[in-house]
C-alpha positions as a Markdown table, in Angstrom:
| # | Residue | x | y | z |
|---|---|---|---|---|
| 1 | Unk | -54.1 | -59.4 | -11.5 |
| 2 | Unk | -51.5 | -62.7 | -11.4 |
| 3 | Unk | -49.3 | -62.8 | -7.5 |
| 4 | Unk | -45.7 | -61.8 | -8.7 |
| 5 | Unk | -44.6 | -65.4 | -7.1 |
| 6 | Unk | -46.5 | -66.6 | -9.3 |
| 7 | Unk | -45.4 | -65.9 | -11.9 |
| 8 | Unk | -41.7 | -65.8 | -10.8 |
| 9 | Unk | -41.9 | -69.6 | -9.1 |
| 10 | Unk | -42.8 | -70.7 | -12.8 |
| 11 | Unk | -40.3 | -69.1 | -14.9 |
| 12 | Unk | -38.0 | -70.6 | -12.4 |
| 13 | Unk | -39.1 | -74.0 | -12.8 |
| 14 | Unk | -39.6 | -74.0 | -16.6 |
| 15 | Unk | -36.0 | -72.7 | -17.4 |
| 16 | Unk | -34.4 | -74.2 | -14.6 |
| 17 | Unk | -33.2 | -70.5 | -13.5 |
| 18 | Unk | -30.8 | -72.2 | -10.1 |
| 19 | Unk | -29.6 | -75.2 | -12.1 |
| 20 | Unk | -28.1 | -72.8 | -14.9 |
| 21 | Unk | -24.2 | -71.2 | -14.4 |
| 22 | Unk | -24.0 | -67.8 | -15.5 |
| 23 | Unk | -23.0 | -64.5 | -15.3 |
| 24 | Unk | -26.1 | -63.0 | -15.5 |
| 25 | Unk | -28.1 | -63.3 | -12.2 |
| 26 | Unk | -31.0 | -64.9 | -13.7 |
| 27 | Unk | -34.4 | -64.7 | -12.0 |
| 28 | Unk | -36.4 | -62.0 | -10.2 |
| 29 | Unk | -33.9 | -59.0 | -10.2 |
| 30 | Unk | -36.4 | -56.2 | -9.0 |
| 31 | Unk | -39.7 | -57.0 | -6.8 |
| 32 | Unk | -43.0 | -54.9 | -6.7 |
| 33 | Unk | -45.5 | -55.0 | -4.4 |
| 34 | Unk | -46.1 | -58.2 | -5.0 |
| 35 | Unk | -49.4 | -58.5 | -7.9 |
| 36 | Unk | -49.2 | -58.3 | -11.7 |
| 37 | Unk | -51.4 | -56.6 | -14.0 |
| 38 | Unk | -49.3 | -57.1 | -17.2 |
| 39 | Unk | -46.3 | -58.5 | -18.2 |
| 40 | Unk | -43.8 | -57.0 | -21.0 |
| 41 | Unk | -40.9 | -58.7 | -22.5 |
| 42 | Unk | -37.8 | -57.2 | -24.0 |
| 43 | Unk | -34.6 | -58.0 | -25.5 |
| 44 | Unk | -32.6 | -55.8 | -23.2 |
| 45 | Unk | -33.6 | -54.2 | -19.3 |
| 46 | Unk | -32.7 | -50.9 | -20.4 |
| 47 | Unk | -34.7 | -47.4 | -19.0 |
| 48 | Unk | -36.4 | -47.0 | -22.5 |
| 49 | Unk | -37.9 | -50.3 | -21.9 |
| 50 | Unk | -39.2 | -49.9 | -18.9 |
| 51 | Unk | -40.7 | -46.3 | -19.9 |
| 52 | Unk | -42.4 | -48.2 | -22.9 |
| 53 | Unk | -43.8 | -51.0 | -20.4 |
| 54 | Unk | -45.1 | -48.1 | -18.4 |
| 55 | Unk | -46.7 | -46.9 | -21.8 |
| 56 | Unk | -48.2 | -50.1 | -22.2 |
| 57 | Unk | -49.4 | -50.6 | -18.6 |
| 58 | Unk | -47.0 | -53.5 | -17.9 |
| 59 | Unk | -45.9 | -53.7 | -14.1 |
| 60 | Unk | -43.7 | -56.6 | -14.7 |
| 61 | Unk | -40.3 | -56.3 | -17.3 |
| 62 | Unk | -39.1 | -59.8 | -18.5 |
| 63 | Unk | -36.0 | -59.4 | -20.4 |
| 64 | Unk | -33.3 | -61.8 | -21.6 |
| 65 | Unk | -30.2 | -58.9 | -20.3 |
| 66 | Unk | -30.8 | -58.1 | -17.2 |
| 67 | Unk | -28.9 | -55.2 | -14.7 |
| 68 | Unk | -27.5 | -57.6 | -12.4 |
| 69 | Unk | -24.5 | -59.3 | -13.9 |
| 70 | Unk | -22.1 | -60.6 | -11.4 |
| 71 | Unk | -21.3 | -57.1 | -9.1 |
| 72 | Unk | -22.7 | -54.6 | -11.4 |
| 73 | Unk | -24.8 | -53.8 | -9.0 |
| 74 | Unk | -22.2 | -53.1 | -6.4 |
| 75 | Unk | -22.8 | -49.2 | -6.0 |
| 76 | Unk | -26.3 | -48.2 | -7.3 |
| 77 | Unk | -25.3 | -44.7 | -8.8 |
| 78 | Unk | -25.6 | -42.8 | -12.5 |
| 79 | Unk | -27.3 | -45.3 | -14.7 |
| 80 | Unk | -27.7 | -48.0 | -12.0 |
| 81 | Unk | -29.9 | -45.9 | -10.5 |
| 82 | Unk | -31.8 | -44.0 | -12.8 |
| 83 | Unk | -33.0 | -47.5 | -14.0 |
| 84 | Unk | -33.4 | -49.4 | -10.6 |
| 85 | Unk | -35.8 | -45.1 | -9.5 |
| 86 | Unk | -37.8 | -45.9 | -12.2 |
| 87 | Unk | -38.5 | -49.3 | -11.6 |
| 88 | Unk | -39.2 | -48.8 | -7.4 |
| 89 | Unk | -41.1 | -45.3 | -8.6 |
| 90 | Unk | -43.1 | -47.2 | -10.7 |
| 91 | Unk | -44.2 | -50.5 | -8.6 |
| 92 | Unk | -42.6 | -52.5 | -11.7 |
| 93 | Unk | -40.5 | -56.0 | -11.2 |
| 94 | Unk | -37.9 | -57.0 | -13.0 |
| 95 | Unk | -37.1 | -61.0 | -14.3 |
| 96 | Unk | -34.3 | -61.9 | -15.8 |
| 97 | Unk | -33.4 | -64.9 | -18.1 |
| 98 | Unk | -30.1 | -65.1 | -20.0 |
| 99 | Unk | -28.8 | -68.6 | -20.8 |
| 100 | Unk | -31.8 | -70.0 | -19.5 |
| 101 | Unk | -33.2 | -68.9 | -22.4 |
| 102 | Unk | -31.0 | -69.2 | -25.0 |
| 103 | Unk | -30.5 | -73.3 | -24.4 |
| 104 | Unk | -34.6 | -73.7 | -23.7 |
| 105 | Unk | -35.3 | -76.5 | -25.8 |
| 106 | Unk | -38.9 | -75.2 | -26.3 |
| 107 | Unk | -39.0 | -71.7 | -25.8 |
| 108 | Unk | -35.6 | -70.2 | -26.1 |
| 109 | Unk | -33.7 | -68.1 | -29.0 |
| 110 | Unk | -32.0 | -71.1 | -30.7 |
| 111 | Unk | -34.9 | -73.4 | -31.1 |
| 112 | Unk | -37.3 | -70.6 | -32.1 |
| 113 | Unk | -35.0 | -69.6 | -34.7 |
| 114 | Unk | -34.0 | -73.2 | -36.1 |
| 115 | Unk | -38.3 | -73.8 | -36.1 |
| 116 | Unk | -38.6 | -70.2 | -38.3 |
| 117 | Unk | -36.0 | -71.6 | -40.9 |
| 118 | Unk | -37.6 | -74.9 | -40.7 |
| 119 | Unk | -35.0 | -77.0 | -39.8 |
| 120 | Unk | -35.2 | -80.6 | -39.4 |
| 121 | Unk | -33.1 | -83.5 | -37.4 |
| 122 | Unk | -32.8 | -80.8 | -34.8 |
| 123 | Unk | -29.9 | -81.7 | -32.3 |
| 124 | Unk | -27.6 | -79.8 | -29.2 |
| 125 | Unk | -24.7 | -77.7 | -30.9 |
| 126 | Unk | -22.6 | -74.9 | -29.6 |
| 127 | Unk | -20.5 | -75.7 | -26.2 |
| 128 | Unk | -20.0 | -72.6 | -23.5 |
| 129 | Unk | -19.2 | -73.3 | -19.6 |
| 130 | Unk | -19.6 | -76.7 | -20.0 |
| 131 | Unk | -23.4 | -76.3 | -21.3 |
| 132 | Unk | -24.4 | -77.1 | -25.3 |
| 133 | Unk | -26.3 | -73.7 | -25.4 |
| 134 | Unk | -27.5 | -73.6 | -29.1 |
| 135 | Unk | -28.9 | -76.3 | -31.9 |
| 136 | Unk | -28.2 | -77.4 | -35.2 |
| 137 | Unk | -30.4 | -79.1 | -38.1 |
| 138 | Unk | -30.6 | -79.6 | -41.3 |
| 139 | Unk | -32.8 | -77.9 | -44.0 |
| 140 | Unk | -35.3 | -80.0 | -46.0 |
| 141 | Unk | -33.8 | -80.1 | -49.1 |
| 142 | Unk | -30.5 | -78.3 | -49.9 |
| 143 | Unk | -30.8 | -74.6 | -51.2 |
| 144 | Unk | -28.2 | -72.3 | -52.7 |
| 145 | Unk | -26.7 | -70.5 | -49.8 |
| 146 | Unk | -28.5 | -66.7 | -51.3 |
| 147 | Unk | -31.7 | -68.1 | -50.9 |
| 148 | Unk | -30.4 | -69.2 | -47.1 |
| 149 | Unk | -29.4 | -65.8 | -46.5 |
| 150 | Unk | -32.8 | -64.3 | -47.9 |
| 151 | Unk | -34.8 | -66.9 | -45.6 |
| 152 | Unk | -32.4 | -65.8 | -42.4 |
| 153 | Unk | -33.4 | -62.1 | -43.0 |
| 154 | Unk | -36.8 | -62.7 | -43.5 |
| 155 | Unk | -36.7 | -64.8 | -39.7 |
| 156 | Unk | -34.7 | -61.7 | -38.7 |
| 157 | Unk | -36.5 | -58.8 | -39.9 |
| 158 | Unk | -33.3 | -57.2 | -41.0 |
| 159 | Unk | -30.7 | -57.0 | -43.4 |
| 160 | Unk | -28.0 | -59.2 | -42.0 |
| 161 | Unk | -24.0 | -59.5 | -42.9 |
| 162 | Unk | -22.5 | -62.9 | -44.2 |
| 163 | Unk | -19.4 | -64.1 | -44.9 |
| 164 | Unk | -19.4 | -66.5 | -47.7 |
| 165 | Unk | -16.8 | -69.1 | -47.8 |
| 166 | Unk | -18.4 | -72.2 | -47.5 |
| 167 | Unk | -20.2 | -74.1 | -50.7 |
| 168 | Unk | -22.6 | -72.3 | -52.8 |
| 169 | Unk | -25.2 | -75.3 | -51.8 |
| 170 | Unk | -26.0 | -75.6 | -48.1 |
| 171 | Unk | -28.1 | -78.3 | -46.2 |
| 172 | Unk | -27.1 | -78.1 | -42.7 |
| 173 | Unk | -27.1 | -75.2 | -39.9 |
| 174 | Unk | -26.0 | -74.4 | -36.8 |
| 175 | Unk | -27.6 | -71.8 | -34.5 |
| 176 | Unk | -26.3 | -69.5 | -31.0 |
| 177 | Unk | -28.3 | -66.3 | -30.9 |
| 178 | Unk | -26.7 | -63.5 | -29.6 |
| 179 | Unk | -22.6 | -62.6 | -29.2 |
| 180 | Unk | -21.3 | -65.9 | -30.3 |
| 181 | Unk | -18.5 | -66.0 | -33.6 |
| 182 | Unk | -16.3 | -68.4 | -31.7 |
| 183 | Unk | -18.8 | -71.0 | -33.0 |
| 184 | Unk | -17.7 | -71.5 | -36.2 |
| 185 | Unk | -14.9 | -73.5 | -35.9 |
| 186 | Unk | -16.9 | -75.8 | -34.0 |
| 187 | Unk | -19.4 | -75.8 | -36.2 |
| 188 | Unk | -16.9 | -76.3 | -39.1 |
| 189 | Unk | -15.4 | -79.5 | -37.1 |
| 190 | Unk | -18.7 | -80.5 | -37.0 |
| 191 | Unk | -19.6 | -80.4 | -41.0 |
| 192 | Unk | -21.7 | -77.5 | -40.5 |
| 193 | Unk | -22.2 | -75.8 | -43.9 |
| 194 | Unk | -23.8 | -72.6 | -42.6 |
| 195 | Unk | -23.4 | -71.1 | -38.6 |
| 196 | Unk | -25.5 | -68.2 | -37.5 |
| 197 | Unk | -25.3 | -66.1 | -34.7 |
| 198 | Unk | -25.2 | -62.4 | -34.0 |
| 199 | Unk | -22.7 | -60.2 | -33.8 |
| 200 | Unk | -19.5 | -60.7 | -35.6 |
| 201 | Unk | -15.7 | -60.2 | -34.5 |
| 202 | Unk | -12.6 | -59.4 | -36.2 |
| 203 | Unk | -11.3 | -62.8 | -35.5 |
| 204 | Unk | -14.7 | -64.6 | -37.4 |
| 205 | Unk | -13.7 | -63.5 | -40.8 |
| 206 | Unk | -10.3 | -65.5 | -40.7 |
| 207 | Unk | -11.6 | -68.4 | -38.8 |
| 208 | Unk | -14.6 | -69.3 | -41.7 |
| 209 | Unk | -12.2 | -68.6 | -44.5 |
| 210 | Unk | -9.5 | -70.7 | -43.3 |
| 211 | Unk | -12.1 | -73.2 | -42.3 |
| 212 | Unk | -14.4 | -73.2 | -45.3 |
| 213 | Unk | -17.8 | -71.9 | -43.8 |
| 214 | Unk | -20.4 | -69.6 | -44.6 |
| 215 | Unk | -20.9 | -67.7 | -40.9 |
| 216 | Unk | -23.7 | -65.1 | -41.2 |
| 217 | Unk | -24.8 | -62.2 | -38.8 |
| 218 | Unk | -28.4 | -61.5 | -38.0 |
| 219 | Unk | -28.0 | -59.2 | -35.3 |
| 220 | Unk | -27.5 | -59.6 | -31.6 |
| 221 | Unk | -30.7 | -57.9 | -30.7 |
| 222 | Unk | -32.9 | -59.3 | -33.4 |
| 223 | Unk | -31.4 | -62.9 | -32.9 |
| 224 | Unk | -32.4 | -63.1 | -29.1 |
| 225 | Unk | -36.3 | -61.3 | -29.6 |
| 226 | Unk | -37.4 | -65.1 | -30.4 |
| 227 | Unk | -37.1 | -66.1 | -26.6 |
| 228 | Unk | -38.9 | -63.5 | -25.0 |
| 229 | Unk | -41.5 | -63.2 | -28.0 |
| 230 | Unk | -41.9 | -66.7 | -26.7 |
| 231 | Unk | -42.0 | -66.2 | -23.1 |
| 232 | Unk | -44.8 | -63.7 | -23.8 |
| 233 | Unk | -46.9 | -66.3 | -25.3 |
| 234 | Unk | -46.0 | -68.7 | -22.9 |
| 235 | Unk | -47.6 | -66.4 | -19.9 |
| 236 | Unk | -50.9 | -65.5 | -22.0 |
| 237 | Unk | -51.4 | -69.1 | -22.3 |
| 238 | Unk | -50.5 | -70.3 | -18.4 |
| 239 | Unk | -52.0 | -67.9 | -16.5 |
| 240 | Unk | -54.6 | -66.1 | -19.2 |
| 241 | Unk | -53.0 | -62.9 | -18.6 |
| 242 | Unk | -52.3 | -59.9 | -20.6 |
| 243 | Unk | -48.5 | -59.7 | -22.5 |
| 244 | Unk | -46.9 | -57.5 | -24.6 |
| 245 | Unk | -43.5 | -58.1 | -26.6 |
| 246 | Unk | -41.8 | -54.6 | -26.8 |
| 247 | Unk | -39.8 | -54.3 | -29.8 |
| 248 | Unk | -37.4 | -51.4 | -29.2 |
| 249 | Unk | -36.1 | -52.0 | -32.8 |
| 250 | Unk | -32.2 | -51.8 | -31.5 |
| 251 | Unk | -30.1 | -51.8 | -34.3 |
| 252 | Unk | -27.1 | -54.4 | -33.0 |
């Protein structure tokens, strides 16, 4: 057994949880009782993770979407509190890390997934509320931009949707996991021959055409499993206890 406080005093400190602007409130969102006996990390705080940490005998849910985002906790009622029930019914915290983990220049989304494609001259890239919150690179040696998309879907673990109008050799990349289109015109101002991110809009198929870029979509939920894989690890490793990464396969 690991104190909650712990635990919660040194995710705070590592990802710099009160220094960080966001929507989400990042942090501990949900206390137990106050001791640990396992830790499980998921993309989303959702009530079929928490039944699958209770599955796995995790006490503690560390997830990169929280349930508290601004006042959406205002009135605890329908699914507010069939999730927040569970959690008290159960003795099982709740921790919380959105941006915090997506800018992490060690463990977070963006950096996991620029080290899985390998890329090199790794720099800041992708500018939201005043904070650069993703990275870009360059591969080692150019590729044509199929054999990109095959090595993005391999990192992904899914099939993912691209929209090809940049040049059929590509060298450099730019990466923000998640919900993030609106980077490809900075990432085309930028020379950027490839952006990745999540999900896609309406709006990103006539910004890369008109700018020139190949913008590709791994998935919002499979883009942001890199962070918490890696916060996993990161607990086994500081406080030797047990972890489990719950892939709830979500197909977004």
């Amino acid at each position: 057994m690991v104190e909650l406080q712990k635990i919660v005093s040194f995710l705070d400190k590592e990802f710099r949880v009160a220094e960080i602007p966001d929507s989400s409130h990042n942090g501990l969102q949900v206390a137990n009782a106050g001791r640990v006996a396992k830790a499980c990390c998921a993309v989303d705080a959702s009530l079929e993770a928490f039944q699958a940490a209770k599955r796995a005998g995790g006490n503690l849910v560390i997830c990169h979407h929280g349930i508290s985002w601004e006042d959406s906790l205002s009135r605890i009622t329908e699914v507010n509190y069939k999730r927040v029930a569970f959690l008290i019914r159960n003795d099982m915290a709740l921790y919380a890390l959105h941006l915090p983990l997506d800018l992490h220049p060690e463990h977070g989304n963006n950096i996991r997934i620029c080290r899985a494609l390998r890329l090199t001259r790794i720099r800041r890239f992708g500018m939201y509320r005043g904070m650069e919150i993703g990275f870009q690179g360059r591969l080692p040696r150019p590729v044509r931009f199929e054999t990109f998309k095959r090595r993005i879907a391999v990192a992904a673990g899914r099939e993912v949707m691209a929209l090809e109008f940049g040049k059929k050799t590509v060298t450099s990349v730019a990466v923000v996991s998640g919900a993030a289109p609106e980077g490809i015109e900075e990432a085309a101002r930028g020379g950027i021959d490839v952006y990745v991110t999540g999900e896609p809009r309406l709006t990103a198929y006539h910004a890369a055409r008109e700018y020139g870029i190949h913008a590709v979509f791994a998935g919002h939920y499979a883009t942001e499993t890199f962070g918490v894989r890696a916060v996993a690890d990161l607990l086994t490793r500081r406080f030797r206890m047990p972890t489990e990464f719950l892939d709830l396969k979500t197909p977004l």
